[in-house]
Each structure stands twice: as C-alpha cells, then as structure tokens.
RODO-2510 file (C-alpha; in nm, 4 decimals, decimal comma):
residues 424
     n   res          X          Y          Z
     1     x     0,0000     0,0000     0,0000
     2     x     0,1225     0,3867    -0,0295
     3     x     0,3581     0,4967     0,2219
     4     x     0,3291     0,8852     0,1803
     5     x     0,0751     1,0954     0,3034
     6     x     0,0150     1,3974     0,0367
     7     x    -0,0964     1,7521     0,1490
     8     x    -0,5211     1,7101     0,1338
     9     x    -0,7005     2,0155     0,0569
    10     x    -0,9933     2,0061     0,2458
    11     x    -1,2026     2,1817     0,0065
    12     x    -1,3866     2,1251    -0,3488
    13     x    -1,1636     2,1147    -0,6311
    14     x    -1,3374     2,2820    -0,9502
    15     x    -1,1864     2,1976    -1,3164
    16     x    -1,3767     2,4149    -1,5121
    17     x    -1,4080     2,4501    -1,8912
    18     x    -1,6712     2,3754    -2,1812
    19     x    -1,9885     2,2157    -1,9884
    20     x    -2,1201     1,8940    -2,1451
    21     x    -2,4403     1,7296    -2,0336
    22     x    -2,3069     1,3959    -2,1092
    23     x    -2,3096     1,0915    -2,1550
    24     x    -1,9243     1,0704    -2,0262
    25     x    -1,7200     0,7631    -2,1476
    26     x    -1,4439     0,6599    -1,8722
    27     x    -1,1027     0,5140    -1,9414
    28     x    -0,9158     0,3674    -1,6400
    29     x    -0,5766     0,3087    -1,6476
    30     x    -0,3965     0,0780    -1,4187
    31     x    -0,0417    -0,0610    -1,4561
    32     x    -0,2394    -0,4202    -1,5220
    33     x    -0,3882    -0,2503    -1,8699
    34     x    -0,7242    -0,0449    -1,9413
    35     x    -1,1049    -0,0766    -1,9235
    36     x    -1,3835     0,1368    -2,0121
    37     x    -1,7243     0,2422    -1,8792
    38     x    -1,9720     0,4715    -1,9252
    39     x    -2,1623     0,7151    -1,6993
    40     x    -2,5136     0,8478    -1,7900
    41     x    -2,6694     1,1128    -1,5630
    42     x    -2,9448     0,8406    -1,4523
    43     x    -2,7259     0,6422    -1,2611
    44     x    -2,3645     0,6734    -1,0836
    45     x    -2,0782     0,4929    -1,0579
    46     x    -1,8540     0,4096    -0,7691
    47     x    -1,5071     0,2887    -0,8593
    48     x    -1,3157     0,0470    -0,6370
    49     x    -1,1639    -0,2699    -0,5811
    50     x    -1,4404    -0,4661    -0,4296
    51     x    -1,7265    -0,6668    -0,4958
    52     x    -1,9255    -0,3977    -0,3734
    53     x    -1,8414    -0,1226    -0,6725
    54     x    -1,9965    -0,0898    -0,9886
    55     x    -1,6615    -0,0486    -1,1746
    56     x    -1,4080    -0,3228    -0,9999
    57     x    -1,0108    -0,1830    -1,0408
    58     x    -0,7638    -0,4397    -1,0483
    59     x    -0,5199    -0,2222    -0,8216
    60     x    -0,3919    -0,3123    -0,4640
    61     x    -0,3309     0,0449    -0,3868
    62     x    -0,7697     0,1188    -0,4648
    63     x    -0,9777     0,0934    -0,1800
    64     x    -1,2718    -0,1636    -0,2210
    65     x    -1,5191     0,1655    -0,2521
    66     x    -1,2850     0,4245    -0,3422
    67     x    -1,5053     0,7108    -0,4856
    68     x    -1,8314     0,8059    -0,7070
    69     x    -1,8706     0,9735    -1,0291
    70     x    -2,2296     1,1351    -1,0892
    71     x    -2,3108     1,3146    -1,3669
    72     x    -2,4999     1,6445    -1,3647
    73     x    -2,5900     1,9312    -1,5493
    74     x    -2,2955     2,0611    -1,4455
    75     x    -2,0289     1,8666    -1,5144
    76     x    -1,9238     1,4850    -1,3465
    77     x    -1,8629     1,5186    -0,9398
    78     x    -1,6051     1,2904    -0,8419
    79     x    -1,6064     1,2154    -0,4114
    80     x    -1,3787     1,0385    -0,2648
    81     x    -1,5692     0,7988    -0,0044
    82     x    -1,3299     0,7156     0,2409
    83     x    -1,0635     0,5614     0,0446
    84     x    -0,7305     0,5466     0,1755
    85     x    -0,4977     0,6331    -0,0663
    86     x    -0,6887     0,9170    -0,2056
    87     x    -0,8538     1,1391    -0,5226
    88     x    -0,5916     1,3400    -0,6879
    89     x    -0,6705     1,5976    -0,9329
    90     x    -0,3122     1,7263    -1,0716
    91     x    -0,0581     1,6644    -0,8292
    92     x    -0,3359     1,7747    -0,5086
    93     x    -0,5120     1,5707    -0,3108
    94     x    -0,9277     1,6653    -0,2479
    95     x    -1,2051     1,5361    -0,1501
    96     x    -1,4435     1,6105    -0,3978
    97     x    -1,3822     1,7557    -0,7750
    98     x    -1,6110     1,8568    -1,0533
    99     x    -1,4926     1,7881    -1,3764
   100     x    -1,6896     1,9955    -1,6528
   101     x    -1,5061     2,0200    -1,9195
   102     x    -1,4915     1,8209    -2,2737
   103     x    -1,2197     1,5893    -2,0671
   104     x    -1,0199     1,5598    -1,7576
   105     x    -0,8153     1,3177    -1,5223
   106     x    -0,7960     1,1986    -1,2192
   107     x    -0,5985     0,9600    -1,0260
   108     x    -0,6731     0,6895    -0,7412
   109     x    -0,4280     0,4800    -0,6075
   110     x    -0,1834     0,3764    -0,9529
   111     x    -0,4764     0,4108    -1,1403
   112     x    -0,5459     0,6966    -1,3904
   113     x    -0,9132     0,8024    -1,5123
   114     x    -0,9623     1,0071    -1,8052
   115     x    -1,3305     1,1681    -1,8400
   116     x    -1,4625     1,2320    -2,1865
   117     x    -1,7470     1,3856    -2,2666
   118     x    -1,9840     1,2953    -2,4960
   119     x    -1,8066     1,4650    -2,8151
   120     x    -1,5485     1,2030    -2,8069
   121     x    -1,5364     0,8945    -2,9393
   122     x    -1,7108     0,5668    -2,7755
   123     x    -1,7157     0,1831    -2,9701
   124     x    -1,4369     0,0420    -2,7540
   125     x    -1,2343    -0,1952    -2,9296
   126     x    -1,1916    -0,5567    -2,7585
   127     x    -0,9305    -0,7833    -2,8013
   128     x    -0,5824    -0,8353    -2,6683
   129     x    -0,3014    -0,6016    -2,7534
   130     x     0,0999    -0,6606    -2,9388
   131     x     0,2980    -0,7148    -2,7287
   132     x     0,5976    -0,4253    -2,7601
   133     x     0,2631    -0,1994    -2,7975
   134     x     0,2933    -0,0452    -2,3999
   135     x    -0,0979     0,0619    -2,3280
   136     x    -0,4275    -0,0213    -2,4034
   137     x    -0,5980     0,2872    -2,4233
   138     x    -0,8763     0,3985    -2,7098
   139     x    -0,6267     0,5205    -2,9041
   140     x    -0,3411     0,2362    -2,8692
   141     x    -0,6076    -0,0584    -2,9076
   142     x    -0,6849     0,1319    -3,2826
   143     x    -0,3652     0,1694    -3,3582
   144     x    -0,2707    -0,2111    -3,2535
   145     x    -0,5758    -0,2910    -3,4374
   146     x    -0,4315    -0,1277    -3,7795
   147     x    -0,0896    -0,3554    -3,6952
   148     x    -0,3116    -0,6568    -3,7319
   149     x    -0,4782    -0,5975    -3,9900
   150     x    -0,2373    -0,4555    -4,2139
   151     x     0,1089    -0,6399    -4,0872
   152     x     0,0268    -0,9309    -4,3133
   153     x     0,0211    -0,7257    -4,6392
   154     x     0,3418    -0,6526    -4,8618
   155     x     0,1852    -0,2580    -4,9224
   156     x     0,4354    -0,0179    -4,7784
   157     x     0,3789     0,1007    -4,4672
   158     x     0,3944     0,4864    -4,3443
   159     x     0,4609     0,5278    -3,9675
   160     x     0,3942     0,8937    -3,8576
   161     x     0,4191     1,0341    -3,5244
   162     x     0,6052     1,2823    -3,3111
   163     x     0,9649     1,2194    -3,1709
   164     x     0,9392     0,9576    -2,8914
   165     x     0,6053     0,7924    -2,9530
   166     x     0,7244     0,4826    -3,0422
   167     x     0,7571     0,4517    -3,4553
   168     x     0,9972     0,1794    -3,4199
   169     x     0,7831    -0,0294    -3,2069
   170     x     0,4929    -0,0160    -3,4574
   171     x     0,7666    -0,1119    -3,7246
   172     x     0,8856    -0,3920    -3,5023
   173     x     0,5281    -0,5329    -3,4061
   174     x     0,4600    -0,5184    -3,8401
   175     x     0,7401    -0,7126    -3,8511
   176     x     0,6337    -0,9740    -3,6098
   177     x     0,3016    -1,0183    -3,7039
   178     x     0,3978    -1,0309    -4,1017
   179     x     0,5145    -1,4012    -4,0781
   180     x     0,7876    -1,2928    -4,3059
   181     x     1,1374    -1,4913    -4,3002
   182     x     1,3724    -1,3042    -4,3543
   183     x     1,5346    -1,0615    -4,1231
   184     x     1,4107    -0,7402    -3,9456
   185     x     1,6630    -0,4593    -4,0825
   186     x     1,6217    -0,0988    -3,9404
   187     x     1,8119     0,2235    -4,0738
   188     x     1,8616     0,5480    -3,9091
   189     x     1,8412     0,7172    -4,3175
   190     x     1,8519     1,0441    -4,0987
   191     x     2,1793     0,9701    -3,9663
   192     x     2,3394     0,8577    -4,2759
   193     x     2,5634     1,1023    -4,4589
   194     x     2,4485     1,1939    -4,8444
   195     x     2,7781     1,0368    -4,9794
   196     x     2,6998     0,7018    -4,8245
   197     x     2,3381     0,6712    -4,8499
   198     x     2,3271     0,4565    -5,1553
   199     x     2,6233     0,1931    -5,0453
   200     x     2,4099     0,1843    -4,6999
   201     x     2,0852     0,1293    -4,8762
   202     x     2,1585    -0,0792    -5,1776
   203     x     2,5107    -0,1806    -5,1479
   204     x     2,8411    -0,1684    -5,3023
   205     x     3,0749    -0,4160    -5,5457
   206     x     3,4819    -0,4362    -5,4799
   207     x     3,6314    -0,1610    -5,6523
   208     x     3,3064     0,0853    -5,6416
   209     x     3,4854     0,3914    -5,5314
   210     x     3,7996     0,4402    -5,3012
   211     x     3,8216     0,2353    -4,9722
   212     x     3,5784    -0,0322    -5,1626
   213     x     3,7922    -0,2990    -5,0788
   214     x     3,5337    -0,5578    -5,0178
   215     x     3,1322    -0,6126    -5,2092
   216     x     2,8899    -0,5194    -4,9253
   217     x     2,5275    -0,6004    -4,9096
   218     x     2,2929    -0,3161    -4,8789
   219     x     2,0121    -0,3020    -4,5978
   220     x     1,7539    -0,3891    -4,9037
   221     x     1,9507    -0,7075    -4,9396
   222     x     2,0132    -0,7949    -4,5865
   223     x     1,6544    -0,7876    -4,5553
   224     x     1,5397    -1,0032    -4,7805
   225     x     1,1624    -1,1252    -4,7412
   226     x     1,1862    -0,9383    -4,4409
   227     x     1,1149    -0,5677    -4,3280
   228     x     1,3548    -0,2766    -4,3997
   229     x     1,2698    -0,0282    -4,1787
   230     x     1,3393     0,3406    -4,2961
   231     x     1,3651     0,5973    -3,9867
   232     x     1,3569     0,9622    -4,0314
   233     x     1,2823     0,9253    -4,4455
   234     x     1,2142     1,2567    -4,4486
   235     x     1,5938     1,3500    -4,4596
   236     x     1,6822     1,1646    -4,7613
   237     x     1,8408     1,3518    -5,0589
   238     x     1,6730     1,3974    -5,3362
   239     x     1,8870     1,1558    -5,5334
   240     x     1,8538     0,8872    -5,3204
   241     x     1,4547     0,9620    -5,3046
   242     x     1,4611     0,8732    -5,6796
   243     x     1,6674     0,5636    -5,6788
   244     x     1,4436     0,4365    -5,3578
   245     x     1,1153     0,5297    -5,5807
   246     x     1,2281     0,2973    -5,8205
   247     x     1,3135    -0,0214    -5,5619
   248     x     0,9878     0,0537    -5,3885
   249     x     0,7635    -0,0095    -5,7279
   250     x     0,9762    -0,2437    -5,9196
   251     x     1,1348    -0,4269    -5,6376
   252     x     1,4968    -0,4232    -5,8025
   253     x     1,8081    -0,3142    -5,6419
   254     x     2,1503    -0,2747    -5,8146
   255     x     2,4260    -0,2726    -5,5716
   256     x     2,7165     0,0663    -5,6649
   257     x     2,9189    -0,0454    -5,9256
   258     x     2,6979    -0,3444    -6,0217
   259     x     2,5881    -0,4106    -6,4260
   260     x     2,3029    -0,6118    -6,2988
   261     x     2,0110    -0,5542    -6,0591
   262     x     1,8803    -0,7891    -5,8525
   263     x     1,5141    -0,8472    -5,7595
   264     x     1,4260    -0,8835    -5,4177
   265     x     1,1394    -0,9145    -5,1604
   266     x     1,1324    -0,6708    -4,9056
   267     x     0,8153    -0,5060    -4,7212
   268     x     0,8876    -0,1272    -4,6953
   269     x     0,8211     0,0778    -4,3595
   270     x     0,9260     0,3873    -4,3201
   271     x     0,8564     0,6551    -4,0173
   272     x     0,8335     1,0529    -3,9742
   273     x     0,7980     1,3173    -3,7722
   274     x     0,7745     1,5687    -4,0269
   275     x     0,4910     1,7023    -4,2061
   276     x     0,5933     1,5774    -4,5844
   277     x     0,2992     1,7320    -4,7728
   278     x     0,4301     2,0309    -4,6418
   279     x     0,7934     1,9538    -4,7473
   280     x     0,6332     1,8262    -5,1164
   281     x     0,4833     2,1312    -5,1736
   282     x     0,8303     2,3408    -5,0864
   283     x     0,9982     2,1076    -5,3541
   284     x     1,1997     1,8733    -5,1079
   285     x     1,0112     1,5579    -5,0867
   286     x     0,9171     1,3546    -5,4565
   287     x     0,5442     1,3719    -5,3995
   288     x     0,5565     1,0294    -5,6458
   289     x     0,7678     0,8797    -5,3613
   290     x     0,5417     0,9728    -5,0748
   291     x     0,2557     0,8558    -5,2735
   292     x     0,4240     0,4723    -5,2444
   293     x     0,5851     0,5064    -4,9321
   294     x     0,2488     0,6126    -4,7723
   295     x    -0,0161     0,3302    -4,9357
   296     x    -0,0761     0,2401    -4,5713
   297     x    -0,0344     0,4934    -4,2878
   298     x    -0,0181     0,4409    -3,8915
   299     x    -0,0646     0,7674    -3,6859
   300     x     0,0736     0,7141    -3,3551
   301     x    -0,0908     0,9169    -3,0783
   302     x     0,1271     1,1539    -2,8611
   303     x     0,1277     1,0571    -2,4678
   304     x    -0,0797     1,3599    -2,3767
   305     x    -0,3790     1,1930    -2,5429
   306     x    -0,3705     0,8747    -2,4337
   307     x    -0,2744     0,9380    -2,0400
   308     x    -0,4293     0,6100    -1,9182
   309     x    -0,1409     0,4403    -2,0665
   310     x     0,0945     0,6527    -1,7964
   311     x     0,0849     0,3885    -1,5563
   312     x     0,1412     0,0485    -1,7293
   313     x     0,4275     0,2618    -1,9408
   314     x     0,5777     0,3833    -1,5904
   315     x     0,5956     0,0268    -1,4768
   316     x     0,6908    -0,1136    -1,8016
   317     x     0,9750     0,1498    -1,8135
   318     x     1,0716     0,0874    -1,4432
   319     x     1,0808    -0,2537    -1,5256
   320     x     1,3535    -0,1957    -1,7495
   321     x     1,5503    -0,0415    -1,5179
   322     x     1,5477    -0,2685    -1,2549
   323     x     1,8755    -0,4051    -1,2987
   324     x     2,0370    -0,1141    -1,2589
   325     x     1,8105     0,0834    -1,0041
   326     x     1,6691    -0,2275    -0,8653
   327     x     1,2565    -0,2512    -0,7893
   328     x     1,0503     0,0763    -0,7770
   329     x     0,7269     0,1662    -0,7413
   330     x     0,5086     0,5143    -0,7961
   331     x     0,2891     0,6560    -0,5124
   332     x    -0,0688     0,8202    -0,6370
   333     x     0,0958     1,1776    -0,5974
   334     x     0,4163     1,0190    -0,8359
   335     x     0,1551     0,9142    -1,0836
   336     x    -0,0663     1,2236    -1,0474
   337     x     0,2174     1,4087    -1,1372
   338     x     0,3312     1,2150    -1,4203
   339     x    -0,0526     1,2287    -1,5588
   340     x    -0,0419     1,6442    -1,5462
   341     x     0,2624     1,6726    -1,7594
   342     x     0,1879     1,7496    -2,1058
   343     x     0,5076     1,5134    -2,2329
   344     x     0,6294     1,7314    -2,5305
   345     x     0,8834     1,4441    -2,5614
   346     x     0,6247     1,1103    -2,5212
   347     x     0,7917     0,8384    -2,3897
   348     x     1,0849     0,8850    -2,4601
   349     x     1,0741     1,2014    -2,1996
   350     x     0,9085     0,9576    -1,9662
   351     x     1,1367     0,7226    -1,9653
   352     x     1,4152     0,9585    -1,9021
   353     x     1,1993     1,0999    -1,5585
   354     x     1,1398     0,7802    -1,4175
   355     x     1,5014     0,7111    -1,4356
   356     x     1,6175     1,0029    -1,2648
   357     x     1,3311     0,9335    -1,0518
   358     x     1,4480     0,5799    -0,9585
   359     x     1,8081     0,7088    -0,8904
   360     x     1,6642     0,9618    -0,6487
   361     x     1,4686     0,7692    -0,4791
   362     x     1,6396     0,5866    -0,1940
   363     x     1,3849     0,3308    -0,1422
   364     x     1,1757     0,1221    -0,3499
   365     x     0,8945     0,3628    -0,3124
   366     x     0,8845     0,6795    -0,6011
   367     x     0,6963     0,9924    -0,4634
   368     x     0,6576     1,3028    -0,5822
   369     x     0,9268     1,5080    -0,5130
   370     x     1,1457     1,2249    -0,6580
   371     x     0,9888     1,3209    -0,9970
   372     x     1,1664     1,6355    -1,1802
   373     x     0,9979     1,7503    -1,4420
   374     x     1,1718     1,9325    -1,7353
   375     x     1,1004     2,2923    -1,7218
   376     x     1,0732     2,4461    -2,0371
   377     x     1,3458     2,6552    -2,2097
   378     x     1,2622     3,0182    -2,3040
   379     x     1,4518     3,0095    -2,6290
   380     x     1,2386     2,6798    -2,7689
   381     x     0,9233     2,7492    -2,9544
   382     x     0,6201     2,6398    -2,7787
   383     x     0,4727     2,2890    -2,9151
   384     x     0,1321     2,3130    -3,0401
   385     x    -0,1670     2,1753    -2,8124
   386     x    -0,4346     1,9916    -2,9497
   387     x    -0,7689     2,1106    -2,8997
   388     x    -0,8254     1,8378    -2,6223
   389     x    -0,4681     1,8954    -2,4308
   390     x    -0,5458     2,2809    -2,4427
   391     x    -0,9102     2,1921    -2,2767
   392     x    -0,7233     2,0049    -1,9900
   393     x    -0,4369     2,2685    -1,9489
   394     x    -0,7265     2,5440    -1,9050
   395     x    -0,9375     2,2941    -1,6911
   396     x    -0,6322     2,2847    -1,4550
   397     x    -0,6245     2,6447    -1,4412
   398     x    -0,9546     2,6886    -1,3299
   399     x    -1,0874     2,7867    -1,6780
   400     x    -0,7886     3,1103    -1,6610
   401     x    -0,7126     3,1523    -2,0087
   402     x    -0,3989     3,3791    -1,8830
   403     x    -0,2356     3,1120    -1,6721
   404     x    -0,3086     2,8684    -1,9032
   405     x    -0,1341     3,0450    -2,1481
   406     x     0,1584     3,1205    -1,9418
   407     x     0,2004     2,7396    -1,8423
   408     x     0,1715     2,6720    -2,1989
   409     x     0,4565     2,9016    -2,3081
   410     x     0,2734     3,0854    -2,5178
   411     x     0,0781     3,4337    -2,5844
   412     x    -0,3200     3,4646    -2,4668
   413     x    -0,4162     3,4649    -2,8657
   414     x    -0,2398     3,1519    -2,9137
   415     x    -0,4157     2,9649    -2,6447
   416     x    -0,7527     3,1274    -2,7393
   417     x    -0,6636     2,9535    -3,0639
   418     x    -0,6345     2,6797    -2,9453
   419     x    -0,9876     2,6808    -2,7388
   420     x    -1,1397     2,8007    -3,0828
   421     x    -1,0448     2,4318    -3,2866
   422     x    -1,2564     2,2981    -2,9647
   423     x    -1,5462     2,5480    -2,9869
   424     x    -1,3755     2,6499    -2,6155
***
C-alpha cells in the first residue's frame, strides 16, 4: 500500500471549462492494462476494488469503494468515499472535484481516469493487444488494431508520429506479425551522410569507389523477405529519393558499381515526424515517392492523449531499469504528477523521468518530489496543443485563459486559438 501521506485540501476542487451534459465515457488506467465504462446522468458509478463497486479496479493500492462519479448538469462530481490512498486531481489531493469540461483526469491509487465527454469517441475496441505496444488505451487498441490488420500485407507502410512515440515499435510489431522470413533490418536514413546513403541502402561491389575494398550487401539485401525499416525518411536527398522510388515499385536493387540488378522481396516501412505534404509542396520531398511510401499509414498518438497508458508505461519502463536501479514503485501523488505533464517528448521524456526518478529515490517507493519535471526553455518554440490537451491545461487552471497560457509558453491569442479548434 502507499507509504506517503500527500498535502489534502480540504475543500472542493473545480476543473472548469466547456460544460457537457453527457453521456461521459471513462477510461481507467492501471499498470495491469485499461477498461472502459460509461456514466449516464441516470445512474452513478462508484469505482473500487471490491465486490461492492460498480466499476471493480484491479489495483492493490484502490480501496474496495474508493469514490463516485455522478453526472450532472454541471459537469461529473467525483467524491472520494473514504478511500485510503486518495482522489488526486493534478498533483493535489481533495475530496471532492467537478470535472466539466470536454475531458479531464484523475488519479486513485496507480490508477489513472480520463473523463470524456460525450463529443469524443465511444465503440471500444476488444481484443488483446501486441505485445511491444505499452498501453491499451482507445487510441493504442486502434492503432494495434491497424498492426493486425495490415502487418500481413506486402503494401508499404507509413509510420507517422512525433519524436518519442514509439515509430519503431509499430515497425517492429509489423514485422512480427507479417510471418515474413527473412530478417528485421532498421536504418537510421537520418543519420546517414548523403555520400553514403546509396552503399548503406543498396550496397556496393569491390572496386566501387575508393576504400571499396570488399562487395557489401545493402540493408535492401540484408533484408530479404523481411522488413527494412526506414527511420527519419524525411531526410533523404533527393537523389537517393529517386533511386528508392524505383526499388519501392519495381522491387529491383543494383548494388554501386553493379551491371546487374537484382530483384528482391522486401516489405517497406518507413517513419516521420515531419509534415511531408508540407515539405512536397516546398519542392523537397518527390510527392511520387510519398505517394508509395504512404499506401498504408499508422498515426501514432502523442502521450498527452492517451494518459491512461501513464501507468502500465511507468511500470513497463521501471521494469527496465530494474537491474540497474533495482525494484521501484510510484505513489498516487508520483503518478498524479506524471498524468499532469503534457510530455512534449512522449515516452521517450518519460522514460528519461522515471530514471532520474528511480536514482533519487532511496527506497523502493517513487513519490513526488522524486519526480523532476523538465522545465521548459525560453529560447524553444512552444509545441502546439491539441484542442483536447489545451481543454485540460485550461481545466487545470480553473478555466484562466492567462495562466493557461503562461504554463503553456505561449501568448493569450495563441491559447484562445487553441480553445477556438474545440469550440472552447
């Protein structure tokens, strides 16, 4: 059970924003995985451990009646009815909280609980997930859904997502599931200077060019019918875009220096952060190339939309570490914490709190002031919030467009914005 004994404010706390009359569509996240349940106005919900609640939680650290949700005209009031551990809305602990926006969170023992309103999507998908895929929220579960249905195909396959979401796990999990032979060959094209991109990608013969003292297979020819994997294929040159336009329709590769091509059988994935429409239309990307590359394409959600994944990432990530750090585990105000932060990074960032978080701590037990947040540099330009993330920022402001603003980095007009994508 938790050791540490927050600060309790003894008072309502109100997360304001756009009113919605329901119904509201829960997804709670514990680090065992994530369920779903709805609450209408005609009936509440108490969330707990025991037999006794209408919503069971698979998490030691939940009491066995650990609080009720009712919905009203106003917005869904959350009480905490005795539990031990707590209700924590952002990184304080109350005893009661409205929620009225479009969404919020809230935390109970290790177990997040994101509120949507009835704007957002319902039709939960069943069904187990990938394993590599960390989470089972709404958003995972679709995007583990597209893996399945699309890893068996030969069509290329277009990862997109922001830095640290996980690209190369979706590649890896295509791979996997393709029941392909052949080997599982990923390439950093990003990395890779101009001059060497076409030995690294398609090979080289003895003799090539200077230093060619040996032939070399390329990464199209190690993976044969396998899975190259193309990270960061936004960077490539345009000369290299051409020559890989031509291997990813025809399936031939010739090898520098080589009179012959060879075919081969390779499934194509590549990943980006970048917008490459955007970088077509400037004259920098072959629109015919994006056009194959993309036939199938897997958006991976950022973190700050899919926050009931926090806590079976955290302890998948601290169970990484355990060799080194040894066994750790997150209090409701470490997790509360954790669930506030708008991860500009994704998991990546995550991971990289949690460890310094498991070094600090000197027990097994992570609280919150063990987790130190990144604070944001003044001379890096703001990431954009979606319309949802902006709606929770402003919810934990109290509905104060100014502070919300401020903790977003970012002038009033570019929140307001923000609010106006969400009819906020």
């Amino acid at each position: 059970m938790e050791t540490s004994k927050p600060d309790t404010f003894e008072q309502t706390q109100d997360v304001t924003g756009e009113c919605t009359r329901g119904p509201w569509f829960l997804e709670i996240g514990s680090p065992d995985g994530t369920r779903r349940a709805r609450l209408d106005m005609t009936r509440p919900l108490v969330l707990g451990a025991g037999p006794s609640a209408d919503v069971r939680i698979a998490d030691p650290t939940v009491s066995a009646r650990h609080c009720r949700l009712v919905g009203t005209p106003r917005g869904v009031v959350i009480e905490d009815v005795g539990s031990k551990n707590g209700l924590f809305v952002g990184s304080a602990r109350v005893p009661r909280a409205v929620l009225s926006g479009r969404a919020g969170v809230f935390v109970i023992g290790r177990t997040s609980v994101v509120v949507r309103g009835a704007s957002e999507p319902d039709g939960a998908l069943e069904g187990d997930g990938i394993p590599g895929l960390v989470g089972s929220s709404q958003a995972m579960l679709q995007v583990a859904e597209l893996v399945r249905r699309h890893a068996p195909l030969k069509a290329p396959v277009l990862v997109r997502g922001e830095s640290g979401t996980g690209k190369d796990v979706v590649a890896q999990a295509l791979h996997r599931l393709s029941g392909r032979g052949g080997a599982y060959v990923p390439l950093n094209v990003g990395a890779i200077a101009e001059s060497l991109a076409d030995g690294e990608l398609f090979g080289h013969c003895r003799g090539a060019f200077t230093g060619a003292i040996a032939t070399r297979s390329g990464a199209f020819e190690q993976a044969q019918r396998g899975t190259i994997f193309l990270d960061e294929v936004a960077e490539l040159s345009s000369s290299v875009q051409v020559k890989l336009l031509r291997v990813v329709e025809d399936g031939w590769v010739r090898p520098v220096g080589a009179n012959q091509a060879s075919q081969i059988d390779v499934r194509v994935v590549s990943a980006t952060w970048a917008p490459l429409e955007e970088r077509v239309e400037q004259g920098r990307f072959r629109a015919d190339l994006l056009h194959r590359l993309s036939t199938i394409v897997i958006q991976i959600p950022p973190l700050r939309q899919r926050k009931s994944d926090i806590p079976m990432l955290s302890q998948a990530l601290l169970a990484r570490y355990l060799p080194e750090v040894g066994p750790k585990r997150l209090t409701s105000g470490a997790i509360a914490k954790l669930v506030e932060y708008p991860w500009p990074g994704n998991v990546r960032e995550l991971g990289a709190v949690l460890y310094r978080a498991a070094v600090a701590a000197p027990a097994t037990v992570i609280d919150t002031c063990h987790v130190q947040l990144p604070v944001s540099a003044s001379n890096k330009r703001p990431q954009a919030l979606s319309p949802e993330a902006a709606l929770e920022l402003l919810a934990r402001h109290r509905g104060v467009t100014a502070a919300a603003a401020r903790a977003a980095g970012v002038p009033r007009s570019t929140f307001r914005s923000w609010l106006d994508k969400a009819g906020g």
